[in-house]
ROLOKE-987498 format. One record per residue: residue number from 1; x, z, y of N, C-alpha, C, O in turn. Coordinates in steps of 0.02 Angstrom, whole numbers, plus 32768, in hexadecimal, padded with zeros to 4 digits. Atoms other than C-alpha are relative to their C-alpha. Layout:
 num n_east n_up n_north ca_east ca_up ca_north c_east c_up c_north o_east o_up o_north
 NUM      X    Z       Y       X     Z        Y      X    Z       Y      X    Z       Y
...
***
This chain:
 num n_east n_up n_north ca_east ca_up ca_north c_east c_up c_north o_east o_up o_north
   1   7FDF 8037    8021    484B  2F4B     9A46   8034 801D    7FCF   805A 8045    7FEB
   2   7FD8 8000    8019    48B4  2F5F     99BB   8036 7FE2    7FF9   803B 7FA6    8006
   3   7FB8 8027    7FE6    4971  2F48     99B5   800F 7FE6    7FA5   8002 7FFF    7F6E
   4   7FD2 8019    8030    49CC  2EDA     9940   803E 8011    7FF2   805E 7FF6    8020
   5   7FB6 7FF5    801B    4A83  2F1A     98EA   8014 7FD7    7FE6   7FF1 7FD5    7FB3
   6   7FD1 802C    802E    4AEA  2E9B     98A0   8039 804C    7FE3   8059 8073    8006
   7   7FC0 7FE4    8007    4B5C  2EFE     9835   8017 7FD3    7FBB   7FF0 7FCA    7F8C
   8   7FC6 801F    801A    4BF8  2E94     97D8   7FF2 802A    7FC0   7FD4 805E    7FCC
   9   7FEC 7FEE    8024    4C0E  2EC4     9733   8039 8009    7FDA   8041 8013    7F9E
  10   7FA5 7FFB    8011    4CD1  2EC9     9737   800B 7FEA    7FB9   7FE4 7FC9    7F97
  11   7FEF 801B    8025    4D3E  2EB7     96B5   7FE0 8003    7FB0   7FD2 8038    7F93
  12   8038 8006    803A    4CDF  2E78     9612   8024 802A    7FBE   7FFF 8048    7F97
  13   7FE3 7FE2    803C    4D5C  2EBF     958D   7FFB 8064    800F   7FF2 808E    7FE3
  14   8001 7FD2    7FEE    4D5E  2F5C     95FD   7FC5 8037    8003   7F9A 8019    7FE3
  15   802D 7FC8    7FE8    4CDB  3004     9629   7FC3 7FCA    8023   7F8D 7FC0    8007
  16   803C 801D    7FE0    4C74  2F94     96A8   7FC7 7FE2    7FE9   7F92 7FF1    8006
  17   8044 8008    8026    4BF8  2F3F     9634   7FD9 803D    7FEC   7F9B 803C    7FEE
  18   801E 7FCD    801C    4BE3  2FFC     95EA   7FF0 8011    802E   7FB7 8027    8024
  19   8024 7FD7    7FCF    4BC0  303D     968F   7FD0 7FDE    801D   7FA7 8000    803B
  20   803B 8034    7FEA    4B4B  2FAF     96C2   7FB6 8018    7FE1   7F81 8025    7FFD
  21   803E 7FF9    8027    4ADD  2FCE     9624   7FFF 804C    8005   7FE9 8057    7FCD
  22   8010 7FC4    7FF8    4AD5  3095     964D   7FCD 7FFA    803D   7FA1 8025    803D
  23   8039 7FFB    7FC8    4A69  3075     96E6   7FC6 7FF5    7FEC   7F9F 800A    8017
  24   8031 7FEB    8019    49D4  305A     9670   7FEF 802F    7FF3   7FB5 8038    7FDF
  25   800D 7FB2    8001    49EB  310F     966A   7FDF 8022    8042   7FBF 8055    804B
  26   800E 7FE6    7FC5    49CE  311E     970A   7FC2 7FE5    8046   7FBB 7FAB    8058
  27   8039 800C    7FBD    4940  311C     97A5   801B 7FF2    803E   804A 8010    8058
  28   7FC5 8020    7FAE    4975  30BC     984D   7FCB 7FEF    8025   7F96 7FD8    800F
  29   804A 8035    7FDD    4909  3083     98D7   8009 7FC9    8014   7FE6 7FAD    803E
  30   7FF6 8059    7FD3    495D  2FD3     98F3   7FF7 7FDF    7FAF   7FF8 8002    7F7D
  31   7FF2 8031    8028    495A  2F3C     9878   804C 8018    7FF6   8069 8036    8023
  32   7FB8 8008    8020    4A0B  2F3F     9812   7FF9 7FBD    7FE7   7FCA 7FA6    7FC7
  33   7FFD 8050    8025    4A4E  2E86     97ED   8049 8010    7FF4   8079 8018    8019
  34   7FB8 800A    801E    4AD2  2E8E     976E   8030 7FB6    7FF5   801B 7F8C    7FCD
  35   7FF4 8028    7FEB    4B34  2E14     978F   803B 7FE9    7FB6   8063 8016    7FAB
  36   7FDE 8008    8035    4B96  2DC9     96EE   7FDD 7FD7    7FBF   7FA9 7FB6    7FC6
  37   800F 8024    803C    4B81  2D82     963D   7FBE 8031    7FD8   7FC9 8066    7FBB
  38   8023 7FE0    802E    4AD3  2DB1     95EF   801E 8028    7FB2   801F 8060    7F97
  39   7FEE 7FF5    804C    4B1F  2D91     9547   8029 8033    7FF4   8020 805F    7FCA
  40   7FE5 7FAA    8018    4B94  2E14     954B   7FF4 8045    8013   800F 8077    7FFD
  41   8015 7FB8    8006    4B3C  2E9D     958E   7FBA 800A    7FCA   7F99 803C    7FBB
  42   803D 7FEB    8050    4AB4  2E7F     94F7   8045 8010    7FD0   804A 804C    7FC2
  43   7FD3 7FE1    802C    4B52  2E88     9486   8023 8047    800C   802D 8076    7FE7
  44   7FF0 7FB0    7FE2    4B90  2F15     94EA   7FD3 8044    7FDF   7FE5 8077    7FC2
  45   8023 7FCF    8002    4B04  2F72     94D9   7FDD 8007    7FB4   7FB2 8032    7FAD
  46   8009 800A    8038    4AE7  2F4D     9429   8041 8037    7FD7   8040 8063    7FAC
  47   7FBB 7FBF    8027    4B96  2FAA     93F8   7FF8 8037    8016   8002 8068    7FF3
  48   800D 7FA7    7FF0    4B67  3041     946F   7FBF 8001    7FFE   7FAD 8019    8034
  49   8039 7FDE    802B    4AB6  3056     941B   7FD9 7FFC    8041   7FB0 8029    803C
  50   8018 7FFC    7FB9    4A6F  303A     94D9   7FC6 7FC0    8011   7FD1 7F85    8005
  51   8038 8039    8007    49D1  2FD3     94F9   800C 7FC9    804B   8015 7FDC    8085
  52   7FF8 802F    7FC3    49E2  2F49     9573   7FBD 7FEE    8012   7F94 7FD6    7FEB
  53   8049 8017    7FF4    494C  2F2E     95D5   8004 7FF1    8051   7FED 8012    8080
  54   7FE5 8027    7FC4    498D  2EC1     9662   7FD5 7FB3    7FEF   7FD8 7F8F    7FBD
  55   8013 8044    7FFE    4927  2E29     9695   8018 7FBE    801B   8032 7FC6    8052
  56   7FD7 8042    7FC4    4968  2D7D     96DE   7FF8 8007    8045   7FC0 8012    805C
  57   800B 7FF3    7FCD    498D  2D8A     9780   7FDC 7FC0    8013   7FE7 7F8A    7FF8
  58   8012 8043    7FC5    4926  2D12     9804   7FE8 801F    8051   7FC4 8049    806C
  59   8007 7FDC    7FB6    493E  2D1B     98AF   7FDD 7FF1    8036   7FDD 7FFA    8073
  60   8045 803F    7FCF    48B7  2CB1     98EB   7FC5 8043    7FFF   7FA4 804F    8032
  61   8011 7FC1    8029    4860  2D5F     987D   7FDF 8037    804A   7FF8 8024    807F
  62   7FF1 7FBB    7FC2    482B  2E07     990B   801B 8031    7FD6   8003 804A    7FA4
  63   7FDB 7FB8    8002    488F  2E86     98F1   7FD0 8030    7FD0   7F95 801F    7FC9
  64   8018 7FC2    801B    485D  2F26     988B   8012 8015    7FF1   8038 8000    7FC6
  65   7FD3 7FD8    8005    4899  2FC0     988B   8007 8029    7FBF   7FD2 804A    7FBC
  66   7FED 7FE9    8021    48D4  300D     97FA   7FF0 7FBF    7FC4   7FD3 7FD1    7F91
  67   7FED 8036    802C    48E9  2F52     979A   8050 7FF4    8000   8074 7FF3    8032
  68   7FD1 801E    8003    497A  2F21     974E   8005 7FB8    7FD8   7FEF 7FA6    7FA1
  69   8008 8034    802C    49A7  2E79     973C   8064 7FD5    800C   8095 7FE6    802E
  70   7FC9 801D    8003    4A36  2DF8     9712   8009 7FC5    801C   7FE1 7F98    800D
  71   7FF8 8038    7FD8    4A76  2D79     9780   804B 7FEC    7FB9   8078 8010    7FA2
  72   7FBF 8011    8041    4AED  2D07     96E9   8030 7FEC    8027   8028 7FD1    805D
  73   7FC9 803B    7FF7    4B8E  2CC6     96FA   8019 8029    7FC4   8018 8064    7FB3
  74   7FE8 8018    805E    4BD3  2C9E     9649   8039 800D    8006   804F 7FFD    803D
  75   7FBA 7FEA    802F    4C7C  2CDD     95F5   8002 7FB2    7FF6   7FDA 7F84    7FED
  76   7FEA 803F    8016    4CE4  2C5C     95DC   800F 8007    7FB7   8002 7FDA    7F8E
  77   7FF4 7FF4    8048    4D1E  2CAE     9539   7FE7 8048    800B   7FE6 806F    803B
  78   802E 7FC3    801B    4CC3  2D35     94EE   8021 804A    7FF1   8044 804D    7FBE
  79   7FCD 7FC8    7FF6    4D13  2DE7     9508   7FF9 803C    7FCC   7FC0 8050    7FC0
  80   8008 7FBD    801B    4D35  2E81     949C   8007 8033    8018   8034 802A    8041
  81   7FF3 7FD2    7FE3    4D38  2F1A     94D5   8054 8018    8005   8077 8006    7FD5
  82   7FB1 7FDA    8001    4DED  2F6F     94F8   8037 7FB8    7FFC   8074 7FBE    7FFE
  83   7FC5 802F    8001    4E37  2EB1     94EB   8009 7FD5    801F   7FF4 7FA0    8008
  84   7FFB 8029    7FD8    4E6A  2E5B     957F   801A 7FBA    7FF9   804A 7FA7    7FD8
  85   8003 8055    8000    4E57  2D9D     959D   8017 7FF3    8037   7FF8 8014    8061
  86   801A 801C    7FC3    4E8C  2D48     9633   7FFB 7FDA    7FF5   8025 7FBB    8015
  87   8021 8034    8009    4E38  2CB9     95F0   7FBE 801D    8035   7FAB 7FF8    8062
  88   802F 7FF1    7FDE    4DAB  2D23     963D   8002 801C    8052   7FD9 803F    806F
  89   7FF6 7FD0    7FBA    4DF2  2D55     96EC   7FD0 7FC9    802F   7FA3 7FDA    8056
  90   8034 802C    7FD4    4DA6  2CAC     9738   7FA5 802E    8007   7F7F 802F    8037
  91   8045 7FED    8004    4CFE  2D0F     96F4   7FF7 8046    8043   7FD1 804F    8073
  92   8003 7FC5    7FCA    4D23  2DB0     9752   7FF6 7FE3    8063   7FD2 7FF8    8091
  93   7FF5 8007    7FB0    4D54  2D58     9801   7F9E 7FCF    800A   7F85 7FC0    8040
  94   8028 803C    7FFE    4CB8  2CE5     97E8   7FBD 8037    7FFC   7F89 8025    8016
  95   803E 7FB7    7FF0    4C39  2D9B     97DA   8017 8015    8042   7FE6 801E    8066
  96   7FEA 7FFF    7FB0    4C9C  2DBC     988A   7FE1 7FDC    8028   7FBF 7FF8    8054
  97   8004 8031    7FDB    4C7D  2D2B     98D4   7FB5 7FF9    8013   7FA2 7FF9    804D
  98   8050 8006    800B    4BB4  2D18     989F   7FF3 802D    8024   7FD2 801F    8056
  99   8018 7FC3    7FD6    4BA6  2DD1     98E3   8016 8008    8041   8001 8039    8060
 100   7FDF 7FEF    7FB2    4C04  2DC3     998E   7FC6 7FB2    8011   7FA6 7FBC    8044
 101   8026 803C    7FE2    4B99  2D06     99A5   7FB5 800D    800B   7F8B 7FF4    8031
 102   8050 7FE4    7FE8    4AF9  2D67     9990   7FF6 8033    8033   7FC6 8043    8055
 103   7FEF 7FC5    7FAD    4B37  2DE8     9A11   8001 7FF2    803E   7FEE 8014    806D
 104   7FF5 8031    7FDF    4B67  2D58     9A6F   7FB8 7FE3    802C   7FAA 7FE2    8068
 105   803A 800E    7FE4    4ABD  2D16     9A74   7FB7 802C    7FFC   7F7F 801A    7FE9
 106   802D 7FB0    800B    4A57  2DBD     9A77   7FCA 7FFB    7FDE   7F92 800F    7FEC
 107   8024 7FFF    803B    4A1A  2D8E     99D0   8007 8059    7FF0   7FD2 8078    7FED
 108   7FF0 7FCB    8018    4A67  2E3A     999F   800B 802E    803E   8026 8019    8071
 109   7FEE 7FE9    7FDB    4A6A  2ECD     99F8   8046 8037    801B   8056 8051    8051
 110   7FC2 7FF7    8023    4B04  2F0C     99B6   8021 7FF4    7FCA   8005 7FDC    7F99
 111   7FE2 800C    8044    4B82  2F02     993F   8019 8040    7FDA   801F 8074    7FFA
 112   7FDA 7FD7    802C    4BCD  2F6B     98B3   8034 7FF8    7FD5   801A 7FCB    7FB5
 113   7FC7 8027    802C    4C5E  2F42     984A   8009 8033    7FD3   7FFB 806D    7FE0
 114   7FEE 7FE2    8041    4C93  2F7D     979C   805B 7FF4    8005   8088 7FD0    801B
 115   7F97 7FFD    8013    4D4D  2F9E     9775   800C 7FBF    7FED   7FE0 7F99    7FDB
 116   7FE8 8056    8004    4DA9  2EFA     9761   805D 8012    7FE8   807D 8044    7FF7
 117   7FB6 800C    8014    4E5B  2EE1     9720   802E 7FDB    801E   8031 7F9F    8011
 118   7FDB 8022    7FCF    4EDA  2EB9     979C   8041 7FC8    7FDD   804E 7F90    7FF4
 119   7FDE 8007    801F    4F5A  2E97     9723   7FF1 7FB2    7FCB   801D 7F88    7FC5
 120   802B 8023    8028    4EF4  2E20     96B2   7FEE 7FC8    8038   7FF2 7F8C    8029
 121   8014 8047    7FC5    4EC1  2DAF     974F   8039 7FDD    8016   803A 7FA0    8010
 122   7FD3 800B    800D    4F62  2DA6     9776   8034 7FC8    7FC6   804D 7F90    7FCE
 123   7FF1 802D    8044    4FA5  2D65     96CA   7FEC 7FCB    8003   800F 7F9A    7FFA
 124   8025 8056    7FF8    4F20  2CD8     96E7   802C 7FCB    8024   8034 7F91    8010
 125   7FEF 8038    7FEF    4F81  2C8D     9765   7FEF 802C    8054   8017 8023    8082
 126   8013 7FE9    7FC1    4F26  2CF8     9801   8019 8031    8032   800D 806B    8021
 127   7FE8 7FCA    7FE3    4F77  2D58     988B   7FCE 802C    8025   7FB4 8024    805C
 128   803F 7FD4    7FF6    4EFD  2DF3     987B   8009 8055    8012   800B 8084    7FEB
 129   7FE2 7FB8    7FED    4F28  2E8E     98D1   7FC3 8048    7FFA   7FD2 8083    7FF0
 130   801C 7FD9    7FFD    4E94  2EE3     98D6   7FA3 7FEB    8015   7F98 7FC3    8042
 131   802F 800C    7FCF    4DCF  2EE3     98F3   7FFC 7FF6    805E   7FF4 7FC4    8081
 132   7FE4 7FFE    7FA9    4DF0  2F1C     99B7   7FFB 7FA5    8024   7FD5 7F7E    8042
 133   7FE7 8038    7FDF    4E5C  2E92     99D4   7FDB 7FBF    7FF6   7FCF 7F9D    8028
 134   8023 8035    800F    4E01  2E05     997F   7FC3 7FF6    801F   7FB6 7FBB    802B
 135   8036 8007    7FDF    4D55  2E2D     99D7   8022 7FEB    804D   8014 7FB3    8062
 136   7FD0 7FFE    7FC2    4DBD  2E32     9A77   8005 7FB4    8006   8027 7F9B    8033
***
C-alpha cells in the first residue's frame, strides 16, 4: 500500500512554495499532496523557471507513489515573494488545519510543514507561537 504525505506549503510570500515545487526534482515512494494555493505555485514556478507538474488532488483517487498532487485552499490575497501579508495568515493556519484533519482521519499518512511566519500570523490578530504548539 502506498502512503499518503500531506505536506503544508507554509508561508506563501516565503521559501515554502520554492521548496514544494523542488520535489519534482525528486523520486519518493509515497504520494506527495501539496497542500496550498495551485495558483501560486504555477506563478511560483513560473519566476523560478521550474515546471509544475502537480495534478489535482482526489482522495476518493488510490494512492501512487511517486505522484504529486495539490489538495487547494485559495489565498485570500495573492502573495509576492519576500512580502509579507497577514491578510494571508488565515491561508497558512487553514494548510495546517486541512493537513492535521487528514491525519486525523488517516486520509494522510503524515504530515510535513513548510516554514511559516510566526510574526506575520500574529499581526493578523492570531496568538501563534509556533508549529509544535499549534498541532498540540
Amino acid at each position: 500500500m502506498t502512503a499518503r504525505i500531506a505536506i503544508t506549503t507554509g508561508e506563501p510570500a516565503g521559501i515554502g512554495p520554492d521548496l514544494c515545487l523542488l520535489l519534482n526534482a525528486s523520486e519518493f515512494d509515497a504520494e506527495l499532496v501539496l497542500i496550498g494555493d495551485a495558483g501560486l505555485l504555477t506563478r511560483r514556478a513560473a519566476l523560478l523557471g521550474l515546471p509544475v507538474s502537480a495534478a489535482p488532488y482526489d482522495p476518493a483517487s488510490p494512492a501512487h507513489a511517486g505522484r504529486l498532487c495539490i489538495a487547494e485552499v485559495t489565498l485570500p490575497v495573492q502573495a509576492e515573494p519576500g512580502q509579507l501579508n497577514p491578510a494571508n495568515a488565515s491561508y497558512v493556519l487553514a494548510t495546517l488545519d486541512r493537513a492535521m484533519e487528514g491525519c486525523r482521519r488517516g486520509e494522510f499518512a503524515a504530515m510535513v510543514t513548510a516554514p511559516v511566519h510566526k510574526g506575520v500570523i500574529n499581526d493578523a490578530g492570531t496568538g501563534f507561537t509556533g508549529h509544535t504548539e499549534y498541532l498540540a
